[in-house]
N, C-alpha and C positions, 0 to 999 in steps of 0.2 A: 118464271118456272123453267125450270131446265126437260129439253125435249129427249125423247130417243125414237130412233124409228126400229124399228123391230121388223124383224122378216116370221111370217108365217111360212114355214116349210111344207113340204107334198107329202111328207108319211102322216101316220096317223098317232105312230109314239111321240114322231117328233113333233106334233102339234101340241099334243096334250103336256109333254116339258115344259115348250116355250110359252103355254099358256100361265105353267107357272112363275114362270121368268118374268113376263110381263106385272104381271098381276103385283112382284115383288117391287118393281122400277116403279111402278103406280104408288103402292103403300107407302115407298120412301121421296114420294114427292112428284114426279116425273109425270110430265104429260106426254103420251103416247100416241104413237102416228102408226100402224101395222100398214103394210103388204106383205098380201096373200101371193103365194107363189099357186096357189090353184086357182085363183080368180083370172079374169082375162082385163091385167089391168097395165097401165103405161107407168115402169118404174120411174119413167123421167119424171112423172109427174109429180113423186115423191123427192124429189132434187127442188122443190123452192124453196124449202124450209131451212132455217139451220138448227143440225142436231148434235147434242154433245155426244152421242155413241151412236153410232149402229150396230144392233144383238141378234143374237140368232142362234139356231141348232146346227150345229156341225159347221161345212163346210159353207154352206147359204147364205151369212153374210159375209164372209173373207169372199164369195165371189164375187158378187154384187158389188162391194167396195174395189175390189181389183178391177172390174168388168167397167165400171161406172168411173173411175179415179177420183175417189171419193175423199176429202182429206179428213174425214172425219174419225176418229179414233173405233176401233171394232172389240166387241166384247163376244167370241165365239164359247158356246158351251157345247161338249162333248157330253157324249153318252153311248158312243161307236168309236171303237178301235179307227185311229186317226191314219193309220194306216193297212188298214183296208178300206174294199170298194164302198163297204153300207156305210160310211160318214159321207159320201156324196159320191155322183158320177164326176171325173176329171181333178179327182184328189191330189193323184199327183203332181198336174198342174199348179193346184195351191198352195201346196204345202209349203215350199218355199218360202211362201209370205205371213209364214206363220214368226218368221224371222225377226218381223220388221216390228218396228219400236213400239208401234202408233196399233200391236194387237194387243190384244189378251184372250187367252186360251185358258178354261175353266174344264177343266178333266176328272169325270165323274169315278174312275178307278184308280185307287189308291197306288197301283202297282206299276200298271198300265204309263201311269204320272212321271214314275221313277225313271222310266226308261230315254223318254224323251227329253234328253240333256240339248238338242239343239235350239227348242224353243226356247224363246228370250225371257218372256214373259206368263210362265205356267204355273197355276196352282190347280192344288185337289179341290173340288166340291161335290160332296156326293150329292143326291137328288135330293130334292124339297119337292113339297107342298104348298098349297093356300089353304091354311087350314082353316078360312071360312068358308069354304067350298068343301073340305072331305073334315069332317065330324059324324060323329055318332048321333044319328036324328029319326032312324025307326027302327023298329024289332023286326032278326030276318026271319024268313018263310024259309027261306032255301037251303040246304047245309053247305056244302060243297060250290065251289064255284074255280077256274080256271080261265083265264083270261089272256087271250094270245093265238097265234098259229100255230098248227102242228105244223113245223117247219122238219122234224127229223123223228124218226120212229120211235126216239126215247119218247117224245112229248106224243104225239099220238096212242104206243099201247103203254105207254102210263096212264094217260083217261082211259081207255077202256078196259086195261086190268083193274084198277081200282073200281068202277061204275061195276064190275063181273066179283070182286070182293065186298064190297059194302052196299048190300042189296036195298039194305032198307033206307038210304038218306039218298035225299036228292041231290041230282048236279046238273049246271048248268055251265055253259061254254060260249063266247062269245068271241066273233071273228069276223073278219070280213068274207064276202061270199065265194069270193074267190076261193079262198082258203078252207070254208066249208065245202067245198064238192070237191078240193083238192083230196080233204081226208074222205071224203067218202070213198072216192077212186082207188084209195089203198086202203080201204078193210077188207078185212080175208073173206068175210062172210054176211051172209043177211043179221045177225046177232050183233055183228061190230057195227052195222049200217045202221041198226036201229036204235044204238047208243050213243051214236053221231045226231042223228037226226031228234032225237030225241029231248037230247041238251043243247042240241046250236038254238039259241035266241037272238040271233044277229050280232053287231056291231055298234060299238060305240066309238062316237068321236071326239065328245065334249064331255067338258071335266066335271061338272053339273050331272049328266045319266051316267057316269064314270061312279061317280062318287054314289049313286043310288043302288046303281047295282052291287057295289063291293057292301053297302049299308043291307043290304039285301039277305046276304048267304054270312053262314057264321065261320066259316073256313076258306081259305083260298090256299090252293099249295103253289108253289114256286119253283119253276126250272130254268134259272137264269142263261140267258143265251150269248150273251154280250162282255166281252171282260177279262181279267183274271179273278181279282178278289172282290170285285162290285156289286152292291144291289142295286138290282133295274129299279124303275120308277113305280111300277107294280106294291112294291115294298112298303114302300113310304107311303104311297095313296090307303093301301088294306089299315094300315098299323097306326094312323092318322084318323082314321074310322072305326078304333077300336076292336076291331074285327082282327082275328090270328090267323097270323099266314103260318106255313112251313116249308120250309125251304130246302133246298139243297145245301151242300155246307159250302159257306164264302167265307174270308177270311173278315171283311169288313160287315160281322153279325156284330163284331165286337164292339160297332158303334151302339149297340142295345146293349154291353155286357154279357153278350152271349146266353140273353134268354130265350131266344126266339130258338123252338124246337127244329131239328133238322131233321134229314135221315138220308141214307145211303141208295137203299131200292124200294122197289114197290111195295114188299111187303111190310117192310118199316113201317111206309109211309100210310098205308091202311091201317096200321095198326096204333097212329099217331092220331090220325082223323078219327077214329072212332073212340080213342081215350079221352081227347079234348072236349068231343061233341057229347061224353059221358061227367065229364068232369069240371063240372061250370067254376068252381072255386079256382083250381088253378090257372084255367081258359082265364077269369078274370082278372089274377092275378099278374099276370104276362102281359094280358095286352094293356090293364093301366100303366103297369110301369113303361113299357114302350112308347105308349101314348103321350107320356110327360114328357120324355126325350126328342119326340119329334114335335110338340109345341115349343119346347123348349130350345134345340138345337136345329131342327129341320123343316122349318115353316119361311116361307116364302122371302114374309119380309126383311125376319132376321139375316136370314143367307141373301138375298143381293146387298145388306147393308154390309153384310162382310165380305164379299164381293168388290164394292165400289172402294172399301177398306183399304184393302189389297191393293188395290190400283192406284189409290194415292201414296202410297210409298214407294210406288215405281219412279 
């Protein structure tokens, strides 16, 4: 059986990827050896084995392999602008060695992809799922759901204008805690404090309470942060669970046929939420066909098989 070792990365997006990364290397045969980069553990110790890859999210395994001089061949996936800082601290260090024969570099934005003519060995792969992990497995309570940091004040008074326009449906918001008392800090007022507080339900880290809570709320809307034309992982995980997201407009909706409703502002966007959440025939309509395109194109095992694809005709 052919090995890989996999690197678990320190963010929390970048975990819940590679989980799906894995999960795909598993499906098509592969037995799996992880380090955890938040464990307090001895990477030598993972040097006795021999592995036909070592994988990973962003920069984390091109270090490890550079750090270690590992001759084993690296299969890096993106889903962070490779050049800036959030693909890893001391990027520009590595980048270099994004040069060398023995990488592969899988870049989650179509665009993003085009630009970077020096890497040797680049292809597009937009995000996947396990879609025995995210299916459609109970009926939700919640309506509304947002999932992420308020990193910039579009994404902050977008929840709390919407939660101040659509009085009567629930929402719920899930973050790390850091990130909940960071937006508490910037609400103007006791009204925006108690809309914060009221929907933060904590933090998920696993793909498993990932997949319960999107099976949960019948809407997620969508403020991509990452990218030019890309959908984040957010996407695939909701539309995989038969749940309707709404999104901002990206170029690469197109992988749906451009069903998937967007809108421009706030008010659009309340007024999208509450037509879906009134109109169960079309809601339905949208997310089965969606649903069959991400079982069918955007599910785990498919996508590293066409992944390791790729690689043999290098």
């Amino acid at each position: 059986m052919k090995k890989i070792l996999a690197i678990m990365p320190i963010s929390i997006g970048g975990r819940l990827t590679t989980s799906s990364i894995i999960d795909g290397f598993r499906e098509n045969g592969f037995e799996i050896f992880i380090y955890d980069e938040l464990k307090n553990e001895n990477f030598s110790d993972f040097l006795n084995n021999k592995y036909d890859f070592i994988i990973g999210y962003d920069f984390s395994p091109i270090k490890l392999k550079v750090d270690y001089e590992i001759k084993t061949p690296c299969i890096a996936y993106f889903s962070d602008d490779i050049n800036k800082s959030t693909a890893g601290v001391g990027y520009f260090e590595y980048k270099k060695y994004l040069k060398c024969d023995d990488m592969f570099v899988f870049y989650w934005d179509r665009e993003l992809c085009k630009k970077e003519s020096e890497i040797k060995n680049l292809f597009y792969q937009p995000h996947f799922v396990n879609c025995d992990i995210y299916y459609d497995y109970k009926e939700p309570k919640n309506d509304i759901l947002f999932m992420g940091r308020f990193d910039t004040d579009l994404r902050l008074n977008t929840f709390i204008e919407l939660n101040k326009k659509l009085t009567s449906f629930s929402f719920e918001w899930y973050a790390i805690e850091k990130h909940y008392k960071d937006a508490l800090s910037r609400c103007k007022n006791k009204e925006e404090e108690n809309i914060i507080k009221r929907s933060y339900k904590g933090f998920i880290d696993n793909e498993s309470d990932m997949a319960g809570v999107i099976n949960n709320s019948k809407i997620v809307y969508n403020i991509n942060a990452q990218g030019i034309s890309s959908l984040n992982y957010r996407t695939i995980q909701v539309l995989a669970c038969k749940r309707l997201i709404i999104s901002d407009k990206r170029d690469e909706l197109d992988i749906f046929n451009n069903i998937i409703p967007t809108y421009k502002n706030t008010d659009e966007l309340a007024k999208k939420i509450e037509y879906y959440l009134n109109n169960k025939q079309e809601y339905e309509n949208i997310t089965q066909k969606a649903y069959i395109i991400v079982r069918e194109k955007l599910n785990s095992k498919i996508c590293v098989k066409n992944m390791l694809d790729k690689i043999s005709f290098v």
